[in-house]
C-alpha positions as CSV (number, residue, x, y, z in Angstrom):
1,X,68.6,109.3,106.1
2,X,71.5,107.2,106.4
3,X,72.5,106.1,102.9
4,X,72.2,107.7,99.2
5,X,71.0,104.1,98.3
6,X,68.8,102.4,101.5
7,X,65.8,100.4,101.7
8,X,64.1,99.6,105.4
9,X,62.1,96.8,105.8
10,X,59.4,97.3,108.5
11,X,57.2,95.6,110.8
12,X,56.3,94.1,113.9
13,X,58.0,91.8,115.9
14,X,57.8,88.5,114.7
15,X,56.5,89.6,111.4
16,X,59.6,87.6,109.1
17,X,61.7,91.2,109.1
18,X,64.9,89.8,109.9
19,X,64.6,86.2,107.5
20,X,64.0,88.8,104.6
21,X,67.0,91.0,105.4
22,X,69.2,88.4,105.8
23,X,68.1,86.8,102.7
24,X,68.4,89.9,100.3
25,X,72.2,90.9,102.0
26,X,73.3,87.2,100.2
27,X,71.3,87.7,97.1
28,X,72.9,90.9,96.4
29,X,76.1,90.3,97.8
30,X,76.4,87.4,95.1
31,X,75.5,89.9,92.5
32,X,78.4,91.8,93.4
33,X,77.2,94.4,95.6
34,X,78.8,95.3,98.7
35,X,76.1,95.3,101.0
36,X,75.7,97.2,104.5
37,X,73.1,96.5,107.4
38,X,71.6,98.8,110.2
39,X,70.0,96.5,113.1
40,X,67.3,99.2,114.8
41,X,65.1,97.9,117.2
42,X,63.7,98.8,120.7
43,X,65.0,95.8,122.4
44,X,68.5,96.6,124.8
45,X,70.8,94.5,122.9
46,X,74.9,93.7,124.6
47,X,78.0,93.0,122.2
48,X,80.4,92.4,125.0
49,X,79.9,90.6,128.3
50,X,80.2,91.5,131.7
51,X,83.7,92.3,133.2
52,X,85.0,91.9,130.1
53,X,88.2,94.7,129.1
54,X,86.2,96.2,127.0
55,X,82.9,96.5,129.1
56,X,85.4,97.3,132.1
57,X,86.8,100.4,129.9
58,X,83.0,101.3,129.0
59,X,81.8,101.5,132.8
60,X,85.4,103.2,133.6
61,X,84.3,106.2,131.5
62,X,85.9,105.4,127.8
63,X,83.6,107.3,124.8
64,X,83.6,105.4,122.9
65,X,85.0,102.2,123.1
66,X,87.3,100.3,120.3
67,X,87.8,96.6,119.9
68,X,89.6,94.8,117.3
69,X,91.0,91.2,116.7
70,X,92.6,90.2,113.2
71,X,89.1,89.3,111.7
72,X,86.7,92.0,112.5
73,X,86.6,95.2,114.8
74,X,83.7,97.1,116.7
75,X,83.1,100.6,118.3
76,X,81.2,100.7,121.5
77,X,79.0,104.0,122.0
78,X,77.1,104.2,125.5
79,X,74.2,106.3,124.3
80,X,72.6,107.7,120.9
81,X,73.4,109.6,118.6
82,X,77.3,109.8,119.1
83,X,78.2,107.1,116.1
84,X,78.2,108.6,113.0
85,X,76.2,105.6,111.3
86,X,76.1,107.9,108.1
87,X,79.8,107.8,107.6
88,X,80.5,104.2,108.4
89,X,78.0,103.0,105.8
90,X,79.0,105.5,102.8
91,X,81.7,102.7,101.5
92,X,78.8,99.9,100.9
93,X,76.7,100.8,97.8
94,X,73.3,99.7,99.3
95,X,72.2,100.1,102.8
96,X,69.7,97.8,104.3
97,X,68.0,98.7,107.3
98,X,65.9,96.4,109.7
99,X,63.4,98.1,111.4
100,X,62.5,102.0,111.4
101,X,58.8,101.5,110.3
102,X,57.9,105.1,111.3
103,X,60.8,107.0,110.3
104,X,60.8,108.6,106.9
105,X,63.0,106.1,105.2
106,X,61.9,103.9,102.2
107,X,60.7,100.4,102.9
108,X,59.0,97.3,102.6
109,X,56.3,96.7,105.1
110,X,56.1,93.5,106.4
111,X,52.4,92.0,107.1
112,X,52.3,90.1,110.1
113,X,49.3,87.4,110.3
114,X,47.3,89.4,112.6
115,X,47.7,92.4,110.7
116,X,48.1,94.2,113.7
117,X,50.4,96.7,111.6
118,X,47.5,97.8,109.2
119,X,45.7,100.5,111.3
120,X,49.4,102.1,111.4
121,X,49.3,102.4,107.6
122,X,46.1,103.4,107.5
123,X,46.8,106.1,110.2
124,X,49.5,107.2,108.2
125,X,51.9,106.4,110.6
126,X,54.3,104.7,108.2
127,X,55.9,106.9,105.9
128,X,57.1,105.9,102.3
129,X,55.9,102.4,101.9
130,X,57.2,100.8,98.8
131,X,55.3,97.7,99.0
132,X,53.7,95.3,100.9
133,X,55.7,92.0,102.1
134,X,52.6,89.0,103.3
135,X,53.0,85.5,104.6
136,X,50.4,84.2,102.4
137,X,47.1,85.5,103.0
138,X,46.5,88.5,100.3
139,X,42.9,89.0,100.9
140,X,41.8,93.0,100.8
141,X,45.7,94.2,100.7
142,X,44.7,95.9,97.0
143,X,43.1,98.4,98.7
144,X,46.5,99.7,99.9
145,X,47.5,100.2,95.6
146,X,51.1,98.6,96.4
147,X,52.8,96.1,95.4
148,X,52.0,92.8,97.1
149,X,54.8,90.0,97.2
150,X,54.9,87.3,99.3
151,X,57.6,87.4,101.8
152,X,59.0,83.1,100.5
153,X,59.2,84.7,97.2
154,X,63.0,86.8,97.3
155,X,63.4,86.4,93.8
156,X,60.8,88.8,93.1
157,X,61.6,91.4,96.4
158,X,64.9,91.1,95.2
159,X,64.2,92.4,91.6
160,X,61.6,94.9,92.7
161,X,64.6,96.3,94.9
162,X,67.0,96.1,92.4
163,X,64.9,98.2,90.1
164,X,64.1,100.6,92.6
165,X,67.9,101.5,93.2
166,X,68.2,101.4,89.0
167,X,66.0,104.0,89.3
168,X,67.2,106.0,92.1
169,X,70.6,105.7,90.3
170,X,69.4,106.8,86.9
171,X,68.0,109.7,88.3
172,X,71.0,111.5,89.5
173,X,71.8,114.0,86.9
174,X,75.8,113.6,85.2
175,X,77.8,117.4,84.8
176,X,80.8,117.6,83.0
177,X,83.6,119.9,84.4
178,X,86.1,120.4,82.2
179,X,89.2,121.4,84.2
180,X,91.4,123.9,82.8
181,X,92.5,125.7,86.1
182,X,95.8,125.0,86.3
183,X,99.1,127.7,85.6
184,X,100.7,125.2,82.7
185,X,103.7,126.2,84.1
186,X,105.5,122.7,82.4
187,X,103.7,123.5,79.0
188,X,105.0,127.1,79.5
189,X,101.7,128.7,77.6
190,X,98.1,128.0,78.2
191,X,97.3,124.1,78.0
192,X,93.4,125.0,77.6
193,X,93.8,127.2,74.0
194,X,96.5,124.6,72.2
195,X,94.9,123.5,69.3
196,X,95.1,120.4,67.7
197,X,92.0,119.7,66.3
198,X,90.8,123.1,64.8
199,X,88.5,124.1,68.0
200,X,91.0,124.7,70.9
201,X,91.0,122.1,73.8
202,X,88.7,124.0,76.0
203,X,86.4,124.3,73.1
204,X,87.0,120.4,72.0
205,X,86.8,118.8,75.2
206,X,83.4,120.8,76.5
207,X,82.1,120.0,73.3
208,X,82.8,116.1,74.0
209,X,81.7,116.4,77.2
210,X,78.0,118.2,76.2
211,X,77.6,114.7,73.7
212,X,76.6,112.7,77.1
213,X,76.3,115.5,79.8
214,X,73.1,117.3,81.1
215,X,75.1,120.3,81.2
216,X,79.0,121.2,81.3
217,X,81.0,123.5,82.5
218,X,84.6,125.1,82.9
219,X,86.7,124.7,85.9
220,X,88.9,127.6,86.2
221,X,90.3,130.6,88.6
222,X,88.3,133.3,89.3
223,X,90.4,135.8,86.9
224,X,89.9,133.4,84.0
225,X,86.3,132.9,84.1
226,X,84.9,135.9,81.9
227,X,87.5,134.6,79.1
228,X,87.2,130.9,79.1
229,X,83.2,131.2,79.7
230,X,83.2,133.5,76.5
231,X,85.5,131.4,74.4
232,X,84.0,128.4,75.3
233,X,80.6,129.0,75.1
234,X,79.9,127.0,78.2
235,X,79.0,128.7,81.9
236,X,82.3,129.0,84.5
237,X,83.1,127.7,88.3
238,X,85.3,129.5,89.3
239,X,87.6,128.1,92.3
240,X,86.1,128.3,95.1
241,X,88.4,125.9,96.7
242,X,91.9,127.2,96.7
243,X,95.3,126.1,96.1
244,X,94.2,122.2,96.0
245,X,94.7,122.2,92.5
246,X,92.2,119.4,90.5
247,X,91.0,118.6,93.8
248,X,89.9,122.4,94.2
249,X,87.7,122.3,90.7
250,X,85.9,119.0,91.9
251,X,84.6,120.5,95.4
252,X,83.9,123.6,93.3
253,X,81.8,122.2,91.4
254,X,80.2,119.4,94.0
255,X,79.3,122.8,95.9
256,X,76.9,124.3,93.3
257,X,75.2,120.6,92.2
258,X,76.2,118.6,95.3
259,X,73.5,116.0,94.0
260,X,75.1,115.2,90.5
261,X,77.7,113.2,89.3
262,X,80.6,114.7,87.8
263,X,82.3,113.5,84.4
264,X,85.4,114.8,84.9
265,X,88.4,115.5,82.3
266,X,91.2,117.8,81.8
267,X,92.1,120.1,79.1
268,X,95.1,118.1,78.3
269,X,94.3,115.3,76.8
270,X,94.2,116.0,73.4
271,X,93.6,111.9,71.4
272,X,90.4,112.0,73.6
273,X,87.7,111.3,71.6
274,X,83.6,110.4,71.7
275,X,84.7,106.5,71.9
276,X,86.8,107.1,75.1
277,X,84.0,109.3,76.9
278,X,81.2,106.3,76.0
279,X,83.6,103.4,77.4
280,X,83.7,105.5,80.4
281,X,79.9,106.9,80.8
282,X,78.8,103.2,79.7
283,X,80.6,101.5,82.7
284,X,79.2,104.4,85.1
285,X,78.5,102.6,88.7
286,X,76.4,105.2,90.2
287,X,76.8,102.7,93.6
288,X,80.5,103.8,94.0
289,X,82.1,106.6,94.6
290,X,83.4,107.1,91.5
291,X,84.3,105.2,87.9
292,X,87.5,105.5,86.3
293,X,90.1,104.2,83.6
294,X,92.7,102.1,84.9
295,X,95.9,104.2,83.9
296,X,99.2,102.3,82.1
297,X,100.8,102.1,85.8
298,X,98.1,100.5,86.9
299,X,96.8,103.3,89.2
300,X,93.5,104.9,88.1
301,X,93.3,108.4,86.1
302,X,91.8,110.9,88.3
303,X,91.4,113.6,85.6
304,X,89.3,111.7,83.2
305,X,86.2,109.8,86.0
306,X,83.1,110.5,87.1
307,X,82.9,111.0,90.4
308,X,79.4,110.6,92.2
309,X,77.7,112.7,94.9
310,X,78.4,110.4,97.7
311,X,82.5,111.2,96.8
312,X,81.9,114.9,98.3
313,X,82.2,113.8,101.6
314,X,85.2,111.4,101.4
315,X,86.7,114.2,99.2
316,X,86.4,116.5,102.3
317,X,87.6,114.1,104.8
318,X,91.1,113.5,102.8
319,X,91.6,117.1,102.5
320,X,90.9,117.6,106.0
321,X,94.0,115.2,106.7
322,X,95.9,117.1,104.5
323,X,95.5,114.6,100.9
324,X,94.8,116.3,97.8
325,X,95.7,114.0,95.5
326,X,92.6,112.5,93.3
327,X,94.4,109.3,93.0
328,X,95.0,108.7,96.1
329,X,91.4,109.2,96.7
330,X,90.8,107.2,93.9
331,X,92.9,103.8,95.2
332,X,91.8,103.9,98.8
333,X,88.1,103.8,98.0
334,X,85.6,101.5,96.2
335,X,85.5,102.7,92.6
336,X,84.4,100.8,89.6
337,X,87.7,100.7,87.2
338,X,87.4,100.5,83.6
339,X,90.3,99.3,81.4
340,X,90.6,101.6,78.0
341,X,89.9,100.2,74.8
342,X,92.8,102.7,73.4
343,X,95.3,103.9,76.4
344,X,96.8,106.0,74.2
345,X,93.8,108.2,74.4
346,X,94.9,108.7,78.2
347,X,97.9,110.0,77.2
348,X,98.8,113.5,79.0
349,X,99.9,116.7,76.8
350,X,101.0,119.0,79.9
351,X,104.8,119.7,78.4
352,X,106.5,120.4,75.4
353,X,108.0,117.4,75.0
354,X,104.3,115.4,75.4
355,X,103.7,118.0,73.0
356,X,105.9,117.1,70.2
357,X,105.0,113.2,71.1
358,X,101.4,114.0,70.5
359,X,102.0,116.1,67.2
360,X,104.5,113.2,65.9
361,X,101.8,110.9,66.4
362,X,99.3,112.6,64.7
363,X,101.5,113.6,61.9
364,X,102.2,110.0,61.8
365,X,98.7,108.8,61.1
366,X,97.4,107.8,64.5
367,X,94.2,105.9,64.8
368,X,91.8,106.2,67.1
């Protein structure tokens, strides 16, 4: 609904809904998560008091309604459906939501003591009940075949939720797009057919990429795809998303499998190796937006990441503004950075004299 990662808890006034939230947003905000919360109730509810500026801007005829002091900052909205709740919760990896027991989100139903929210489940009118949250009194909840915890005991909601997420996480499927798109107008001749290795780098890379991907494929121009798809053995995207350059492949791509994650990496790298793509896909955070090596200036590389499904829309939003740059996108949203166990591995081949570097090196004896 809301969140590729959210969990409601549900229930009836008074039934402990609000203890529990509160009490799983600290648990897994101490194990490092960065936690979101949607308060949905039926209950009028005011953030700003009367004759106030910004209730006095609100009554004036301001849509919406910004406030902000140097700790925290609001958006007032008089009505539904005008805030786009979707978008301000993408950043947080988890999304907990209080309330919301009939709409078709995921959640824990919480018993009250006069199980007055029963004939509701029975009826059906809950929708995808996880489990079942009591205050104590158990008796004839089996018949319901969920999970029963009681709602004291968070250390075992708290790993039940956890593993659901796991789950949810280990289900989305990783691509690999191997970009080779670009005019190698530096290198002067095609980066994508150098060889250095025996198979050229198109070849070399997909094949690195196919090791831990469910399937890879080429990121290229449209007039390139019948050659690189036959070369490379692997099926084409052609750009479908122009002029953006690496930007261009990614959306590409996040257009035909908008639910996968995408493992990322240019034709030009040529000490990359199976060690470097397992450091990477090992540290995968399927919570973020994306997972990547921290680069030698410190910045993170775009062209070698994996960028997850929830980066299509951020990815959208910064070209609308007019940013293509993968890095930038990259540094001004919550990633997971990894440092490389070899950063020479990162090191870019895109001219002739990163060329000649690499060959030296190699002629030299480099170790991986």
């Amino acid at each position: 609904m809301f969140h590729p990662f959210e969990i409601a808890i549900g229930g009836l006034s008074g039934s402990g809904k609000t203890t529990l939230v509160e009490k799983l947003i600290r648990r897994f905000s101490e194990n490092g998560f960065e936690v979101a919360a949607f308060k949905h109730g039926c209950h009028r509810f005011e953030i700003d008091r009367e004759g106030k500026d910004s209730d006095r801007f609100g009554k004036a005829g301001a849509v919406p309604v910004l406030i902000a002091d140097r700790d925290k900052e609001a958006l007032i909205s008089q009505g539904t459906g005008r805030l786009d709740i979707a978008g301000s919760v993408l950043s947080a990896d988890l999304l907990f939501i209080e309330g919301l027991k009939e709409l078709p989100a995921p959640k824990l139903l919480m018993v009250d003591r006069d199980r007055a929210v029963l004939p509701m489940l029975e009826d059906d009118a809950i929708p995808q009940v996880l489990a079942l949250v009591h205050s104590g009194d158990s008796d004839e909840l089996e018949r319901f075949d969920l999970p029963l915890f009681h709602r004291d005991d968070v250390p075992a909601i708290s790993i039940f939720v956890e593993e659901w997420f796991r789950k949810r996480a280990e289900a989305i499927p990783l691509h690999g797009l191997v970009l080779a798109g670009g005019q190698s107008s530096r290198m002067g001749r095609d980066k994508a057919t150098l060889n250095y290795h025996g198979p050229n780098q198109l070849e070399r890379t997909a094949a690195l990429l196919g090791d831990v991907c469910n399937q890879v494929f080429i990121s290229c121009r449209a007039e390139q795809v019948e050659n690189y798809a036959t070369s490379a053995n692997f099926p084409a995207i052609a750009d479908s998303y122009l002029d953006m350059g690496p930007l261009g492949g990614l959306l590409s791509a996040q257009r035909q499998r908008p639910h996968a994650g995408w493992l990322v990496a240019a034709c030009d790298f040529p000490l990359l190796d199976k060690a470097v793509i397992a450091t990477l896909t090992e540290a995968r955070n399927p919570f973020r937006f994306a997972t990547a090596f921290a680069a030698g200036d410190g910045g993170p590389e775009p062209l070698l990441a994996i960028y997850e499904p929830k980066s299509r829309r951020r990815l959208l939003e910064a070209h609308a503004s007019g940013n293509d740059s993968l890095r930038s996108f990259l540094r001004s949203n919550r990633v997971a950075l990894v440092e490389p166990r070899n950063p020479l591995a990162l090191f870019n081949a895109n001219d002739p004299e990163a060329l000649g570097k690499v060959l030296r090196m190699m002629g030299n004896g480099y170790k991986r």
